[in-house]
C-alpha positions as CSV (number, residue, x, y, z in Angstrom):
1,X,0.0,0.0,0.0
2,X,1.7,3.7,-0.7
3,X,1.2,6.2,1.2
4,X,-1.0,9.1,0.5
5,X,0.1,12.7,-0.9
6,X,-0.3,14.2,2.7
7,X,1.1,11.4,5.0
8,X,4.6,12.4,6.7
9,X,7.1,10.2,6.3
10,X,10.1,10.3,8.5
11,X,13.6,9.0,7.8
12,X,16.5,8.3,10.3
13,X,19.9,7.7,10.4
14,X,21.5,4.4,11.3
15,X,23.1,4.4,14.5
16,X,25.5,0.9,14.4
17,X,26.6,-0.7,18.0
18,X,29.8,-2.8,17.6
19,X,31.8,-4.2,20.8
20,X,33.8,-6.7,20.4
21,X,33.2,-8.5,24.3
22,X,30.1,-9.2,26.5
23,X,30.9,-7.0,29.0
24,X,31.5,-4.0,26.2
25,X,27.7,-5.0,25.3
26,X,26.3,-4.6,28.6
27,X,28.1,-1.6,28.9
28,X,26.7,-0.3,25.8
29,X,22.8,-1.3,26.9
30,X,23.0,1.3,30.0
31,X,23.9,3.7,27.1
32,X,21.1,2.7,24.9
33,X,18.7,2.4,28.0
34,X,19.1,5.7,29.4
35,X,17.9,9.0,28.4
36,X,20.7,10.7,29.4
37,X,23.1,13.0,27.1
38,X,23.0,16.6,25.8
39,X,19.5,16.6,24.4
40,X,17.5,14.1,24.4
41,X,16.3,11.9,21.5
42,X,13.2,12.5,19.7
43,X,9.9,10.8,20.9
44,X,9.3,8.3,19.7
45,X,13.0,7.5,19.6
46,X,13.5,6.4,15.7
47,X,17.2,7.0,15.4
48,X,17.6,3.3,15.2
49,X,15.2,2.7,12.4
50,X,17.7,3.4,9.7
51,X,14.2,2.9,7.4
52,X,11.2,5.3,6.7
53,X,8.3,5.2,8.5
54,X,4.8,6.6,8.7
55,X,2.7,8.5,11.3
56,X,-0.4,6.9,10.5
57,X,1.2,3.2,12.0
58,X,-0.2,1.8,14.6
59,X,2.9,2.1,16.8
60,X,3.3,5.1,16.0
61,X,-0.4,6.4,17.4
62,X,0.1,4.0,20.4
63,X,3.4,5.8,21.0
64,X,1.6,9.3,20.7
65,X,-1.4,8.4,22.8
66,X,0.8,8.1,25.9
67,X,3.2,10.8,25.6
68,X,1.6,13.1,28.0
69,X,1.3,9.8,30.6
70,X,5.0,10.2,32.2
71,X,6.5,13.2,33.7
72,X,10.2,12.2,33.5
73,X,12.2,12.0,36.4
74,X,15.6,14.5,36.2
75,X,18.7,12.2,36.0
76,X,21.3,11.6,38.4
77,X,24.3,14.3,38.1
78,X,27.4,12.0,36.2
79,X,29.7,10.8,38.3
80,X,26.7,10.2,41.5
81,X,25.1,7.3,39.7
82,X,26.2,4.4,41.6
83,X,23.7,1.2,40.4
84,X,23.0,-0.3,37.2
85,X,19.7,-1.0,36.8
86,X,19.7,-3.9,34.4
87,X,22.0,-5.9,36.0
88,X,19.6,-5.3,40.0
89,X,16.2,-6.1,37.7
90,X,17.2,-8.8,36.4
91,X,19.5,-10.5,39.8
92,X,16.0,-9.5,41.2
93,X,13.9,-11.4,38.7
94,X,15.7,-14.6,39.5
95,X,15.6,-14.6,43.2
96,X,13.0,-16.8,44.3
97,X,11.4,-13.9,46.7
98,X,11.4,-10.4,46.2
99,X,10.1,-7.7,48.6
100,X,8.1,-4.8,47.7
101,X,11.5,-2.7,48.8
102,X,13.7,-4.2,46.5
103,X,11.7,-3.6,43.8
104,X,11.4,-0.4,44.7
105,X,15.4,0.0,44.9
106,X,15.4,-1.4,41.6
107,X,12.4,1.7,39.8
108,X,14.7,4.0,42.1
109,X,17.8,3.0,39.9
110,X,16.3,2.9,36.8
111,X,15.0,6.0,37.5
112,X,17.9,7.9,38.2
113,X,20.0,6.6,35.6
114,X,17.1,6.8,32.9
115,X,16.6,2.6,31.8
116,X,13.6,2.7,29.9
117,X,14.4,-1.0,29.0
118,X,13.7,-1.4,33.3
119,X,11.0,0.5,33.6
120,X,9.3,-0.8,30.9
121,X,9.4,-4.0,32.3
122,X,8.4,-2.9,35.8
123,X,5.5,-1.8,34.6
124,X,4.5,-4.2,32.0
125,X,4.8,-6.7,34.9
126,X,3.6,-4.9,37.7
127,X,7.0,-6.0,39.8
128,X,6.7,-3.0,42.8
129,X,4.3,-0.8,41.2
130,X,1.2,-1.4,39.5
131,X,0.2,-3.0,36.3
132,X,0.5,0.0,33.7
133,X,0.8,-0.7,30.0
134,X,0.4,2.9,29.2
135,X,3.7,4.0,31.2
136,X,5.2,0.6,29.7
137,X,4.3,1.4,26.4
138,X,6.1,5.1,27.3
139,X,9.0,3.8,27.8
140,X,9.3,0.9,25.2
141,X,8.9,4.1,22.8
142,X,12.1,5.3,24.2
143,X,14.0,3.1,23.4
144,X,16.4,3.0,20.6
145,X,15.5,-0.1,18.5
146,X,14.8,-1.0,15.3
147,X,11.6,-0.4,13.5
148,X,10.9,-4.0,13.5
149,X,10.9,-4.3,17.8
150,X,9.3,-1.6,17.7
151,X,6.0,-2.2,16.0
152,X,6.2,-5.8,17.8
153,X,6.8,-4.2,21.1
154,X,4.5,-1.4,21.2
155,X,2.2,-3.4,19.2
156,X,2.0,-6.2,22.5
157,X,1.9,-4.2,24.8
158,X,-0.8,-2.7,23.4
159,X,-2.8,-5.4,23.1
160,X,-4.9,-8.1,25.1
161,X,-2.8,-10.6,25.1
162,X,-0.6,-8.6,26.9
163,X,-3.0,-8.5,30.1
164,X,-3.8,-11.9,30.1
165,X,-0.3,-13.2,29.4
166,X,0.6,-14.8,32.8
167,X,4.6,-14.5,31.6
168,X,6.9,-12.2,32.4
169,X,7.3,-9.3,29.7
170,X,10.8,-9.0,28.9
171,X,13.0,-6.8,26.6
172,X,14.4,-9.6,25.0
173,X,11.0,-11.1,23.5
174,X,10.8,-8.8,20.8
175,X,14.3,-8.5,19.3
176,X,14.7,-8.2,15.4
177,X,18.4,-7.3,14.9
178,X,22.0,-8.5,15.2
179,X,22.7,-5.6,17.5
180,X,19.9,-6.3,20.1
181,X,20.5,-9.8,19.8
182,X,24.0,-9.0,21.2
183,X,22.9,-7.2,23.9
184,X,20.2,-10.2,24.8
185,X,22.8,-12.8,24.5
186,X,24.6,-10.9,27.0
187,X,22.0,-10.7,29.6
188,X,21.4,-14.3,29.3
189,X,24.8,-15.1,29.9
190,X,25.1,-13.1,32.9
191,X,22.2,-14.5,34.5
192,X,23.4,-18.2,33.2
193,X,26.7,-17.2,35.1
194,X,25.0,-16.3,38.2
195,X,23.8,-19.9,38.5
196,X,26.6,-21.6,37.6
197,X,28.5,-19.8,40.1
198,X,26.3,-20.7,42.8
199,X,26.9,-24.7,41.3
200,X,30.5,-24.2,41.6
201,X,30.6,-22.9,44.8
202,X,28.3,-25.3,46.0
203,X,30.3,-28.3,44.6
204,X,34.1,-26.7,46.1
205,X,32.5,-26.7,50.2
206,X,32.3,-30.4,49.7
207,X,35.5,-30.5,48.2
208,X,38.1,-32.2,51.1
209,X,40.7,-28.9,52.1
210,X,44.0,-30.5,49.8
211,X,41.6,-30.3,46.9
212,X,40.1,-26.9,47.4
213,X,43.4,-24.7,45.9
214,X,43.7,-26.9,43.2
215,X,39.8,-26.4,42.4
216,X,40.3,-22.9,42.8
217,X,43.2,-22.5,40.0
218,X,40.9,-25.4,37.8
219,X,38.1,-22.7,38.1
220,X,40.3,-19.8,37.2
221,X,42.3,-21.4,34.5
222,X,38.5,-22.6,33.1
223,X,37.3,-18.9,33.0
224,X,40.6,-17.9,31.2
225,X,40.1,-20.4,28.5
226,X,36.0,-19.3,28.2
227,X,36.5,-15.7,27.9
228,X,39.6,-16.1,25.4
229,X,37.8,-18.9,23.1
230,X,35.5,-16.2,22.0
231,X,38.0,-14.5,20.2
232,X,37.7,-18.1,18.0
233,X,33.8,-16.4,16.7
234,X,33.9,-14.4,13.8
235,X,32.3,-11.0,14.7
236,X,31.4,-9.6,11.5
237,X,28.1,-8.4,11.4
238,X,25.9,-6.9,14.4
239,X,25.1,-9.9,15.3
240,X,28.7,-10.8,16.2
241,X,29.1,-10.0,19.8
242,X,26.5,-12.2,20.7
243,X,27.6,-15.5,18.9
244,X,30.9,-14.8,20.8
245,X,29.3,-14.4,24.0
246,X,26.8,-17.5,23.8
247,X,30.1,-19.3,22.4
248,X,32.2,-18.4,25.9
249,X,28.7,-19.5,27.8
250,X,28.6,-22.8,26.4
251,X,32.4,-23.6,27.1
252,X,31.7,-22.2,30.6
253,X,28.8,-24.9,30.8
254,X,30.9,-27.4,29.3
255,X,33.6,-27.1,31.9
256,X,30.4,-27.8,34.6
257,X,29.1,-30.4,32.8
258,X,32.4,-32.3,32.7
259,X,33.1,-31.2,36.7
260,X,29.8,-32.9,37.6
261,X,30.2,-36.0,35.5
262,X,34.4,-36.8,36.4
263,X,33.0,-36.0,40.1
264,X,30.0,-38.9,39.7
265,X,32.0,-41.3,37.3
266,X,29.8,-40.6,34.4
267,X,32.4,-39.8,31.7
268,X,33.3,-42.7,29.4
269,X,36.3,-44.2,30.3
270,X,38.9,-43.8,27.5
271,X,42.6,-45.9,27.0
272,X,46.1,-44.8,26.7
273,X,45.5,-45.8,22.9
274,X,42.7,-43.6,22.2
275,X,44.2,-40.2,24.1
276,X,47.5,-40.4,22.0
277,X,44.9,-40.8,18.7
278,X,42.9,-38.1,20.4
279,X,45.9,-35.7,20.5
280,X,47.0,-36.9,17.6
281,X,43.9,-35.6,15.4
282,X,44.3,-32.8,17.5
283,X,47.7,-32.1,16.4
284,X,46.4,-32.3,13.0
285,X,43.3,-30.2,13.4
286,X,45.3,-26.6,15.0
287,X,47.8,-26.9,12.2
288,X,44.8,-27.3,9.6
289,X,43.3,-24.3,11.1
290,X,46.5,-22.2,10.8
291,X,47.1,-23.2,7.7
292,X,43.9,-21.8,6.0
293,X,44.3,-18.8,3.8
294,X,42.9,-15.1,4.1
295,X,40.3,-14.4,2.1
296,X,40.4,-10.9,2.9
297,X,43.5,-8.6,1.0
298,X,43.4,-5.7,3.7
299,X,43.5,-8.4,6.5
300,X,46.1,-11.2,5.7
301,X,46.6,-12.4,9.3
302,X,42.9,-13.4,9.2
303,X,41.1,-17.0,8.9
304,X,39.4,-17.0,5.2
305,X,36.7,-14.3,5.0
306,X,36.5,-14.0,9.4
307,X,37.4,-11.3,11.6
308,X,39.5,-14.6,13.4
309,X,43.0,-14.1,13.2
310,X,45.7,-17.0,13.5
311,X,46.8,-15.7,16.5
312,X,43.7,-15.6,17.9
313,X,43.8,-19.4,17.9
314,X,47.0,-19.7,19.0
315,X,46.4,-17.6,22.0
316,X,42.9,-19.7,22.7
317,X,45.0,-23.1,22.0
318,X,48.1,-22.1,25.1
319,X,44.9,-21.0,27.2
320,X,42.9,-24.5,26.5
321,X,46.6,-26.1,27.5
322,X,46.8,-24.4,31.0
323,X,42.8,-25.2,31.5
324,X,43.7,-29.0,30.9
325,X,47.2,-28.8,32.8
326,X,44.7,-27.5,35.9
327,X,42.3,-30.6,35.3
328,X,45.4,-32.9,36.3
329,X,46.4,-31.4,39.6
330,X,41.9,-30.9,40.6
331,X,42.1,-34.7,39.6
332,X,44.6,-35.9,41.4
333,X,44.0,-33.7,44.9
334,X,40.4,-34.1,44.6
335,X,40.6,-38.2,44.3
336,X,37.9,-38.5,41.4
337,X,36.3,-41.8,40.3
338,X,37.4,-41.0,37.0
339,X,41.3,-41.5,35.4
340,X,43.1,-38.4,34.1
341,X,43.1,-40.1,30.7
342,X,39.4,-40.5,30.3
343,X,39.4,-36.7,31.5
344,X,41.7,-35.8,28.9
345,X,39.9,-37.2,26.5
346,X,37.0,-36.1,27.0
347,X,39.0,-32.1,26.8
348,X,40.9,-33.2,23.3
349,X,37.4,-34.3,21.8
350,X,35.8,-30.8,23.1
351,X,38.8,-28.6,21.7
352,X,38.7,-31.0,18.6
353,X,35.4,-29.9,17.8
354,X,35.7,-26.5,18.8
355,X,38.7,-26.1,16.1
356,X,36.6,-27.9,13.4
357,X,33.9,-25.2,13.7
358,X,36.9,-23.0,12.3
């Protein structure tokens, strides 16, 4: 359908968000969430769109009709903001229990530091306040998104379903692009990291005291090799960051999952044999990823047409030798039911596969 001679069109400029780690991403959502800066953007905020739009959409009048419904709190002076808001709702929205005044700490924050995303939520959910889609829908037109979460955004909230939807409402549900996908992928490992340190902590008081330093370094060294294997992910695209963050999450649940299962005698046992094939084909594998040409002129140190350079692997490959070197002193202090060479095994076949994605 075109639009008619007298219906306003509005165009926008494209506004790209690229960091390169999770925690760069978080960073960035307390910039995107907050109205803070020297003016303020338009409402609704379209500088995201990077696409026309019209006046007459029904986001659009949704976004209008509650303009007048919030008086804006003024913003915390820089340098006097001490919470992030994001980080509280959501450690909030996992707690089993929640009291009316931690919520409240939580609007308070987001508040003062201007997180739309946060208050959105709040009041989409009712968590401290009341139920209020209108202020909701406020704030979700703050945000800077694309035109696609937008419209899906406003568009639920605006609707039935939204009341009768027993679910939480969440930022995340609505997200169209690489660049929001980043940022979501970011606060779903954070929260996924919350829990698994609570496992690990958990699992090192039973630990007998001899085994407890050793578990400590294991952890440490395990960390190391997470964070550093992201720089394995190529991060072209907006959509990068995130695929390197949900890759670091899932070694980070890897190294549980093989914790839990050398600790109960559940990983297959392996020989002598097999481990010196095992390193063998690893061997093989890390030279076969070095080996592969640029594809890119301006960038010869790179991995074919990737933003992975060689010694980007290298440096993940000494990291992923220090996380296995820690597995054989936990092992050995720790007195597990299963043999250091089924353990290693069970490493060589992870980091096989994890170079074979290269």
């Amino acid at each position: 359908m075109g639009l008619e001679p007298d219906e306003p069109v509005m165009r926008c400029r494209i506004r790209i968000l690229r960091p390169s780690l999770s925690a760069a991403v978080l960073a960035s959502l307390a910039l995107w969430t907050s109205t803070a800066g020297a003016a303020d953007p338009a409402y609704p905020n379209t500088e995201g769109f990077g696409v026309p739009f019209s006046t007459n959409e029904a986001w659009y009048r949704h976004c209008m009709r509650v303009e007048g419904h919030v008086v804006p709190r003024p913003l915390a002076p820089p340098g006097q903001l001490r919470c992030d808001a994001t980080a509280l709702y959501y450690q909030k929205r996992d707690q089993a229990r929640n009291s009316a005044a931690e919520w409240r700490e939580v609007r308070s924050c987001a508040e003062a530091s201007g997180d739309n995303a946060v208050l959105m939520m709040l009041y989409a959910n009712g968590y401290g306040v009341a139920r209020d889609t209108g202020r909701a829908i406020y704030h979700a037109c703050r945000l800077d998104t694309a035109k696609a979460e937008m419209e899906a955004r406003v568009g639920y909230l605006a609707s039935p379903a939204a009341a009768a939807d027993r679910q939480p409402f969440d930022l995340c549900d609505h997200i169209t692009s690489g660049r929001m996908g980043s940022v979501c992928a970011a606060i779903g490992e954070s929260r996924a990291d919350r829990v698994r340190a609570t496992r690990l902590d958990r699992f090192a008081a039973r630990l007998p005291a001899e085994a407890r330093g050793p578990f400590a370094r294991l952890r440490q060294a395990a960390a190391a090799f997470a964070k550093q294997s992201a720089a394995e992910v190529d991060l072209s695209g907006t959509g990068g960051p995130g695929f390197a963050t949900r890759h670091a999450g899932r070694r980070d649940q890897e190294f549980i999952d093989t914790l839990l299962n050398a600790a109960s005698g559940k990983l297959p046992r392996a020989s002598a044999a097999q481990l010196m094939q095992l390193d063998q084909t690893l061997n093989t594998q890390y030279q076969a990823v070095l080996a592969l040409p640029s594809e890119n002129d301006n960038h010869p140190e790179r991995i074919r047409y990737s933003t992975v350079t060689r010694e980007d692997v290298r440096n993940t490959e000494r990291a992923w030798l220090i996380y296995r070197g820690a597995w054989d002193a936990f092992a050995a202090a720790a007195r597990l039911p299963t043999d250091a060479v089924s353990i290693k095994a069970v490493l060589l076949r992870q980091r096989i596969a994890q170079l074979k994605r290269l």
